[in-house]
C-alpha positions as CSV (number, residue, x, y, z in Angstrom):
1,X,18.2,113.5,107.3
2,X,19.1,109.9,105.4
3,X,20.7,107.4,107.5
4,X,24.2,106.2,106.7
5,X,24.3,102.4,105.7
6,X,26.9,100.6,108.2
7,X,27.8,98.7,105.3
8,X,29.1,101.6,103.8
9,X,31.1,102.9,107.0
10,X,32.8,99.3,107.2
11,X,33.3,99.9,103.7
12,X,35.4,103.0,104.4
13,X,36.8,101.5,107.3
14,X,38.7,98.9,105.4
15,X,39.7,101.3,102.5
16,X,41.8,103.7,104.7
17,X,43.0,100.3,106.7
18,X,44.4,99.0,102.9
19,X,45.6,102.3,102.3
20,X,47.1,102.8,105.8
21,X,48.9,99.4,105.5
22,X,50.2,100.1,102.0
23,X,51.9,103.3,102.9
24,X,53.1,101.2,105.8
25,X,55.0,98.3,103.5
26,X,55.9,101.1,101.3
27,X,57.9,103.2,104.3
28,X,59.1,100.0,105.7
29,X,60.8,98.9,102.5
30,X,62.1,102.2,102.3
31,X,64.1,101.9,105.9
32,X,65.0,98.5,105.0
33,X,67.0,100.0,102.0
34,X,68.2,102.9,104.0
35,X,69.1,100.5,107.2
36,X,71.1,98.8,104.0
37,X,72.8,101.5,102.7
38,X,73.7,102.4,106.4
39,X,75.8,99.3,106.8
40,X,77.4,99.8,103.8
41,X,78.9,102.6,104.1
42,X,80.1,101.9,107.8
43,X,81.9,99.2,106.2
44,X,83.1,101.5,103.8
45,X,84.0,104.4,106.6
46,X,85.9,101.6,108.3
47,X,88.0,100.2,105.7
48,X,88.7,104.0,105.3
49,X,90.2,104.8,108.4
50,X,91.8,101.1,108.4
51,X,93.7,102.2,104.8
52,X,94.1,106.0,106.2
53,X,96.2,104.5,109.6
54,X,98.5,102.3,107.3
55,X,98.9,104.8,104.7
56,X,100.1,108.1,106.9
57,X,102.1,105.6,109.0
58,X,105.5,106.3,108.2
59,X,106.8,103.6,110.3
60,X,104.7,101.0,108.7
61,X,105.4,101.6,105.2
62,X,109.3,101.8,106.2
63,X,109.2,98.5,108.5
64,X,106.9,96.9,105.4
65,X,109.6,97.6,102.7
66,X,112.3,96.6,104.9
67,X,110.7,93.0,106.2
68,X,110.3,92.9,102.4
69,X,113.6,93.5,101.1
70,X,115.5,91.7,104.0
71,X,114.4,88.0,102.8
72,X,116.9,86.0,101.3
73,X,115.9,86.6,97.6
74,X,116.2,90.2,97.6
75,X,119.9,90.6,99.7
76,X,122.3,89.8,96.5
77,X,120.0,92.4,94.5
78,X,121.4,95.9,94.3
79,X,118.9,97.6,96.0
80,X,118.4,101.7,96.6
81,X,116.0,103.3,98.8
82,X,115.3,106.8,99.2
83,X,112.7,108.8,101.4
84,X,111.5,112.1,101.3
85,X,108.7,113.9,103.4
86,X,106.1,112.5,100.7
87,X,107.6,109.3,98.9
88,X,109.7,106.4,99.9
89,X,111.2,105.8,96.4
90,X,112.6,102.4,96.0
91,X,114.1,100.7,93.1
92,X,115.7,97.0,93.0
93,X,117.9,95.9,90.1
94,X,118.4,92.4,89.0
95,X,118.6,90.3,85.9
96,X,116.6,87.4,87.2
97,X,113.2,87.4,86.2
98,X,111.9,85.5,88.8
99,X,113.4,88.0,91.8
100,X,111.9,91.2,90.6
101,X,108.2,89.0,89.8
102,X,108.6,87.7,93.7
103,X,109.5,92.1,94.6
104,X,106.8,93.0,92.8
105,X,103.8,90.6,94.0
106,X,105.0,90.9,98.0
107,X,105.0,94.8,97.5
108,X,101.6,94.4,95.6
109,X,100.3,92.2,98.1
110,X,100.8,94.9,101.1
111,X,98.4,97.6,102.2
112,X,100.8,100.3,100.4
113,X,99.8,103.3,99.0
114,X,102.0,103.3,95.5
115,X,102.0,106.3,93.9
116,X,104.5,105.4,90.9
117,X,105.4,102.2,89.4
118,X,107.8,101.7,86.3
119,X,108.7,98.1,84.9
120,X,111.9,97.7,83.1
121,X,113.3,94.3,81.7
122,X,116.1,94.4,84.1
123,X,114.9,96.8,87.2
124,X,111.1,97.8,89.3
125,X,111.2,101.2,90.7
126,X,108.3,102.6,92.6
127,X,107.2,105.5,94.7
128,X,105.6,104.6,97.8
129,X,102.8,107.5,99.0
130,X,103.6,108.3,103.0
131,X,100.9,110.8,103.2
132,X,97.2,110.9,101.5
């Protein structure tokens, strides 16, 4: 029986070792991405229920559009609001310009769910979601 060269057993030695510590960089940029992807969407699962609390809050939505249409710009404007189980419809009239840009970027600006929205030159009516 031949005799193995150690040369050649080192040999092999350090192959599988490179081999081995590829595959080990190669699974441990894998969980990196994965450990990435996690924290994205719990951020995203978060923001979620954070949207899904202020949306189905019917108190919220009310006490939003009310804060909003009791400041001094919007109490001369002819103002209707009606609610339903689904919708909190609201529609402000007014021939300033100005007042229905200043409605329309507050109620933009809130974490509202708007299901409708219809410009006019002299009135903003929109349909505010109560429930997802």
């Amino acid at each position: 029986m031949n005799k193995l060269n150690p040369l050649y057993i080192v040999a092999l030695f350090f192959t599988v070792l490179l081999i081995s510590f590829f595959y080990l960089d190669m699974k441990r940029s894998d969980y990196t991405l994965k450990v990435k992807k996690l924290e994205l969407l719990k951020n995203s699962s978060k923001q979620y229920v954070e949207y899904k609390s202020n949306w189905d809050n019917r108190k919220f939505v009310e006490n939003t559009i009310n804060k909003i249409l009791k400041s001094r710009s919007f109490r001369n404007q002819k103002v209707l609001k009606a609610s339903t189980a689904r919708v909190l419809k609201v529609k402000i009239e007014s021939k300033d310009k100005k007042v229905l840009n200043e409605f329309l970027n507050k109620v933009l600006n809130k974490k509202l769910l708007i299901k409708k929205l219809r410009l006019e030159k002299d009135f903003i009516s929109l349909e505010i979601g109560l429930k997802i």
